[in-house]
C-alpha positions as CSV (number, residue, x, y, z in Angstrom):
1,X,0.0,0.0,0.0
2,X,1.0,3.7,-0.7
3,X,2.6,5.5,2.2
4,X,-0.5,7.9,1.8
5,X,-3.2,5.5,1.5
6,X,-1.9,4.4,4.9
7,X,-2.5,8.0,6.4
8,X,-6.1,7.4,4.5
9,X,-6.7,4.2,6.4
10,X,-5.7,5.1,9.5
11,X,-8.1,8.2,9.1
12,X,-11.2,5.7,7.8
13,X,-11.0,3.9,10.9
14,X,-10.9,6.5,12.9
15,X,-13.9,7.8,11.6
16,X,-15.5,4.3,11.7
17,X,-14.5,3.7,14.7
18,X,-16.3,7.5,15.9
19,X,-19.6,6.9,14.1
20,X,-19.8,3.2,16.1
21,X,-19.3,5.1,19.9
22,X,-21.5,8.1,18.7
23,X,-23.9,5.0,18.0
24,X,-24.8,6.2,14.2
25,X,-23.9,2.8,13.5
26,X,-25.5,-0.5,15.1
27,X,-22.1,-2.4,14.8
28,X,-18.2,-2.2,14.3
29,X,-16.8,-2.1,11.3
30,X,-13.3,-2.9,10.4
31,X,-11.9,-1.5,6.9
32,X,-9.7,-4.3,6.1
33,X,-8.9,-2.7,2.2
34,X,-8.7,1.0,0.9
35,X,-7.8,0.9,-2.8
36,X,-7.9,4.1,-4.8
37,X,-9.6,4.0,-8.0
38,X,-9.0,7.0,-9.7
39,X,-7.6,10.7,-8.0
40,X,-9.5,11.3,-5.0
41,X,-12.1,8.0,-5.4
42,X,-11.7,5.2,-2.9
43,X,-13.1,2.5,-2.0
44,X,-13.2,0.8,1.7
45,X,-13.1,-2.8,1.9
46,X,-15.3,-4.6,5.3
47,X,-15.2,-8.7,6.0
48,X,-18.1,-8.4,7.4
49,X,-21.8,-9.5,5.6
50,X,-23.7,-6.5,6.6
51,X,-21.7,-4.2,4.4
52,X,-19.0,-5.6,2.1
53,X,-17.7,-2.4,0.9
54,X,-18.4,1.7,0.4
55,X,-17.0,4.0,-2.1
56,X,-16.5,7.5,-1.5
57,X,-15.0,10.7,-3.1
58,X,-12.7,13.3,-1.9
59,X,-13.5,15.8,-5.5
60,X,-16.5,17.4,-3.4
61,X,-14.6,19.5,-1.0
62,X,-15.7,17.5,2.0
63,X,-12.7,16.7,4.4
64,X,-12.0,12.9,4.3
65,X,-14.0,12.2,8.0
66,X,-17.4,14.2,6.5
67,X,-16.7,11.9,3.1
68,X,-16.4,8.6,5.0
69,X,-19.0,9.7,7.4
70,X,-21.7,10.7,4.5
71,X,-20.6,7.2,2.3
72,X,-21.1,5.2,5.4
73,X,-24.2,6.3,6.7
74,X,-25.4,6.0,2.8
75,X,-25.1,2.6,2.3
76,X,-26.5,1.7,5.4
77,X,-29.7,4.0,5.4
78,X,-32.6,2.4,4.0
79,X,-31.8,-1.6,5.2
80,X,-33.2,-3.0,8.3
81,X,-29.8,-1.8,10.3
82,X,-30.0,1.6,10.3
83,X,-33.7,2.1,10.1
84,X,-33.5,5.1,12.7
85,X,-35.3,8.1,14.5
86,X,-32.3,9.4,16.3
87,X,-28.9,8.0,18.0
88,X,-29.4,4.6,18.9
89,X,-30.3,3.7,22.5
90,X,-27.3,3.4,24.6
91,X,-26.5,-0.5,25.6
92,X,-27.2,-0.2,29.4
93,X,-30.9,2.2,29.1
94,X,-33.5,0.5,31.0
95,X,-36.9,1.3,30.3
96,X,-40.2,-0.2,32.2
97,X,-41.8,-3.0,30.7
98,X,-44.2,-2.6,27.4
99,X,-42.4,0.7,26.7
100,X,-40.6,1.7,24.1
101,X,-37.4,3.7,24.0
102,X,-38.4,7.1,21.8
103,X,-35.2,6.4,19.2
104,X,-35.4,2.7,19.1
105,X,-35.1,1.1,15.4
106,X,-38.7,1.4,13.4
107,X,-38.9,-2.5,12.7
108,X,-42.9,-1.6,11.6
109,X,-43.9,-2.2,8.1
110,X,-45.7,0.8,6.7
């Protein structure tokens, strides 16, 4: 890998690793790839079966966190993962029984 596609990793998972403890993301991801397709296009490579990969591009002026941030958050809006209204609950809420937390996932049909 490129000395600077290194720096670019590092900087992925960071940001990954953010969006997962601000909760915006239901689970960890790992980038275990980062190629770069053509000048400022990349594309981040996950083992994982919930998201296999994302592209994103650094030609819009967005800094490389808002650009792995907005690519991220992308892919996953619309499936059953990040189906949200709001940050996700944190791990230890409790709530009394029957009710619901007010930012839980929406797992209702419409």
């Amino acid at each position: 890998m490129k000395p600077e596609l290194v720096i670019i990793a590092r900087s992925v998972q960071d940001t990954l690793d953010q969006l997962f403890r601000e909760r915006l993301i239901p689970f960890k991801l790992t980038a275990y790839n980062l190629e770069e397709d053509r000048a400022g296009e990349y594309f981040i490579g996950f083992c994982d079966s919930r998201l296999h990969s994302v592209g994103f591009s650094l030609r819009g002026g967005e800094s490389l966190d808002q650009a792995v941030r907005i690519a991220v958050l992308a892919a996953l809006n619309g499936t059953h993962f990040l189906q949200l209204k709001g940050p996700m609950p944190s791990r230890d809420a409790k709530f009394p029984r029957g009710e619901e937390h007010p930012q839980t996932l929406d797992t209702r049909t419409a």
